[in-house]
C-alpha positions as CSV (number, residue, x, y, z in Angstrom):
1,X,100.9,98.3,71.5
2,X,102.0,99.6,68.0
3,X,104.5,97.0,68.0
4,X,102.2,94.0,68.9
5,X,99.8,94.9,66.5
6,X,97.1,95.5,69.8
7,X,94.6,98.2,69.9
8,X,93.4,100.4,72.4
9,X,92.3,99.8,75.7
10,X,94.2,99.7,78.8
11,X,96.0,96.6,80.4
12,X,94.6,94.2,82.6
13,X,95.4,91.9,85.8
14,X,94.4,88.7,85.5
15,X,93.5,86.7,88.4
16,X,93.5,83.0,88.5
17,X,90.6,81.1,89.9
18,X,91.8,80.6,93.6
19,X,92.7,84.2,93.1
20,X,89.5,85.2,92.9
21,X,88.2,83.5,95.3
22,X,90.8,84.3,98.1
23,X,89.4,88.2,97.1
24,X,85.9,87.3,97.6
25,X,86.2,86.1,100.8
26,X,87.8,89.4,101.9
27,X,85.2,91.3,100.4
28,X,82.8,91.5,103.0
29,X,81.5,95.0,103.7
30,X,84.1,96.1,106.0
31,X,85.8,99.4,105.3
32,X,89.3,99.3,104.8
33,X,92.3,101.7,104.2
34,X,95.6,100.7,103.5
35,X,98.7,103.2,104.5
36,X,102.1,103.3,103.0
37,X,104.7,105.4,105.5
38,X,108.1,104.6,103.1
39,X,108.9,104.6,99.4
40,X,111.5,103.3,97.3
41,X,114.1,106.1,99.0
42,X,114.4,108.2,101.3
43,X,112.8,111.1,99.5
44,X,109.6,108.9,99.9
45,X,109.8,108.5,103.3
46,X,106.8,110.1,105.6
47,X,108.4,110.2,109.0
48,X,105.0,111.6,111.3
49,X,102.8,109.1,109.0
50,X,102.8,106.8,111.7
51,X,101.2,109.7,113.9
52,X,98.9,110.4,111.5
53,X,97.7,106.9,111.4
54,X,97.2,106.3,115.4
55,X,95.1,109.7,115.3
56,X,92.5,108.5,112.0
57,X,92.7,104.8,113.3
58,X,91.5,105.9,116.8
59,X,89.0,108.6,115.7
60,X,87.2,105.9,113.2
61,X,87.4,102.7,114.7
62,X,84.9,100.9,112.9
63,X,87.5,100.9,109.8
64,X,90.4,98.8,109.3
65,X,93.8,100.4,108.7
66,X,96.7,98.3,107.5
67,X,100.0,99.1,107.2
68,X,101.8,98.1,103.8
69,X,105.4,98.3,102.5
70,X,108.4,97.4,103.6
71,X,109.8,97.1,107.8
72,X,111.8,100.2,107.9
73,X,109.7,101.8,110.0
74,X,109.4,100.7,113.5
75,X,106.0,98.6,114.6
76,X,106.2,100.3,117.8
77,X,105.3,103.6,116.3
78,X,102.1,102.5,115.6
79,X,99.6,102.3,118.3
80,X,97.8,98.8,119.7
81,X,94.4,99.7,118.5
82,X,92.7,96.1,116.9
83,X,91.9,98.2,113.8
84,X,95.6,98.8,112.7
85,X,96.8,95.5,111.0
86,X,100.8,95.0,110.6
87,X,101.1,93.8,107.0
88,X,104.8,95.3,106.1
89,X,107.3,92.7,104.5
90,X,104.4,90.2,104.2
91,X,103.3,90.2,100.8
92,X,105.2,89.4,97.4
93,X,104.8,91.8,94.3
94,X,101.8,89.9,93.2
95,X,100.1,89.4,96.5
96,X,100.2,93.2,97.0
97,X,98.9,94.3,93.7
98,X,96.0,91.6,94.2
99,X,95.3,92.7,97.9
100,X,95.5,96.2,97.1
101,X,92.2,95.7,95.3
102,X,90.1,95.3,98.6
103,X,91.2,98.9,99.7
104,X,88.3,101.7,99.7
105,X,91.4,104.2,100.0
106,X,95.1,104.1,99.5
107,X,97.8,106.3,101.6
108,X,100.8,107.0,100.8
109,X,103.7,108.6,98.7
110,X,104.8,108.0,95.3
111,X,105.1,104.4,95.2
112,X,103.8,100.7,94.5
113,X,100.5,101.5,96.0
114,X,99.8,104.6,94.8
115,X,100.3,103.1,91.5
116,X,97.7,100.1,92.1
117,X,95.2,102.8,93.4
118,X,95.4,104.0,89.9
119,X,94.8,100.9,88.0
120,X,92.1,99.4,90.3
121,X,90.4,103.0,90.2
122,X,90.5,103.1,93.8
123,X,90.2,106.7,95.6
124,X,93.9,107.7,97.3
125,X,95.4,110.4,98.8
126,X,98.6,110.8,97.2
127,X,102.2,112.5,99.3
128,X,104.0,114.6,96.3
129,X,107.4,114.9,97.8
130,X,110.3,115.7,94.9
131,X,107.7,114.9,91.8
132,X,104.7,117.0,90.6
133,X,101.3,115.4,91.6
134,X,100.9,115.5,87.3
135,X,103.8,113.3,87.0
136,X,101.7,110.8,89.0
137,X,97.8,110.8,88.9
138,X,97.7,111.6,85.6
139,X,95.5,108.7,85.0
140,X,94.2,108.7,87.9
141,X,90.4,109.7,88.3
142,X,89.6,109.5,92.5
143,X,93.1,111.2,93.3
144,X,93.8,113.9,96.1
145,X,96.8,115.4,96.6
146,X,99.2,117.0,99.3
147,X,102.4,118.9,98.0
148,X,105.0,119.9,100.5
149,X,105.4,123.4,101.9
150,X,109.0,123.6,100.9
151,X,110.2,125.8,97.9
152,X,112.4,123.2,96.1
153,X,109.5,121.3,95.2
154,X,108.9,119.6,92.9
155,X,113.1,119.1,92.7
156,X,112.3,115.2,90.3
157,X,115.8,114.6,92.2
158,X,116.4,110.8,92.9
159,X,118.8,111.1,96.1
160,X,121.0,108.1,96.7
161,X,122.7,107.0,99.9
162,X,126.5,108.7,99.6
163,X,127.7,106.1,101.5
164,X,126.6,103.5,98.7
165,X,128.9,105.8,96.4
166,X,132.4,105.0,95.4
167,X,133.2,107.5,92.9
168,X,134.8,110.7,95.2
169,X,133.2,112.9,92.9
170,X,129.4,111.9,92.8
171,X,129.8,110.9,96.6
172,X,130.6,114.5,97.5
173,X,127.7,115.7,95.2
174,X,125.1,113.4,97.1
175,X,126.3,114.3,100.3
176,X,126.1,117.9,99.8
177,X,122.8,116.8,97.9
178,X,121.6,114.9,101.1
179,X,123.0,117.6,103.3
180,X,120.5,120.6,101.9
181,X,117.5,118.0,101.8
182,X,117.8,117.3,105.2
183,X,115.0,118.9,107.5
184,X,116.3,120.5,110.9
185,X,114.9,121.1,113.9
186,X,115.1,124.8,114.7
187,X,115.6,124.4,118.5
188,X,117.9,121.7,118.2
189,X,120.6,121.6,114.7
190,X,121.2,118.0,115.7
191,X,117.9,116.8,114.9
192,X,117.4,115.4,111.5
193,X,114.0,114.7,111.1
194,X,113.7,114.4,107.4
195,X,113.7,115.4,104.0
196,X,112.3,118.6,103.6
197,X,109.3,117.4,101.2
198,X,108.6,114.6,103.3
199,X,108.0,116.7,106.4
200,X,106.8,120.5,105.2
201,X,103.6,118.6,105.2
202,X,100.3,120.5,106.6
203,X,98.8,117.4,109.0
204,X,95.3,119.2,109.2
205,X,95.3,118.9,105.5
């Protein structure tokens, strides 16, 4: 701001004319919430989110529940109730931060939507897996937040895919990495069922 000779004030989105309209048409008294389940990696990945979201979408049905992000996670783990809308992999950068200004509240971890919750001002309920929720909803002011059960947290570790790794040395380190972030079921060592901070979550809370 220093540099552009600008003053104060925080930074807009402007919205073209058909923009605008497109919004107002949407806007029409129904109650809407809009979930994320998945991140940008794997340590933003909410595995039993889609459980959470067939239990609130049948217990309010009056209000719409849409499912954002990307396709990762499987449609049929979401239930057929007419109030859960399917709109993963449909929307470009733009379109989403535009239609994430018809949401009354915003789900998810830290990610693109959480973001646009902040800068529309829109309440959210915000999944701090390896960050601190201060590292996120700073400047947010209608934020709630859940932080994992796990003691590593908050670790600020970015964990990338091993197998994506060529160097020997930094492959074996994300492996090991990957290996003690892993969450495993107790009856069965097999069963990976996610990163810790991702699933040490309390679901009553």
């Amino acid at each position: 701001y220093d540099h552009l000779g600008l003053q104060g004030g925080k930074p807009e989105v402007y919205l073209s004319d058909e923009e605008k309209q497109f919004l107002k048409k949407l806007k029409d008294g129904k109650k809407r919430v809009l979930w994320q389940p998945l991140g940008s990696g794997r340590n933003k990945a909410l595995p039993f989110m889609p459980l959470w979201i067939n239990h609130i979408a049948n217990k309010y049905r009056e209000v719409e529940h849409w499912i954002a992000g990307n396709e990762s996670t499987p449609i049929s783990a979401f239930a057929k109730f007419p109030n859960i809308k399917d709109v993963r992999g449909k929307w470009d950068v733009r379109t989403a931060l535009i239609m994430a200004s018809i949401f009354d509240l915003i789900i998810g971890p830290d990610s693109f939507f959480i973001n646009a919750a902040g800068a529309f001002d829109i309440s959210c309920i915000y999944f701090a897996s390896h960050a601190a929720p201060e590292n996120v909803l700073t400047y947010h002011r209608r934020a709630y937040h859940i932080k994992p059960k796990c003691d590593c947290h908050p670790c600020y570790l970015i964990l990338k895919d091993f197998r994506a790794i060529w160097n020997l040395e930094e492959r074996r380190l994300a492996r090991q990495q990957e290996l003690e972030c892993n969450y495993y079921d107790h009856k069965d060592p097999y069963r990976v069922l996610g990163y810790k901070c991702c699933v040490q979550i309390d679901p009553e809370e």
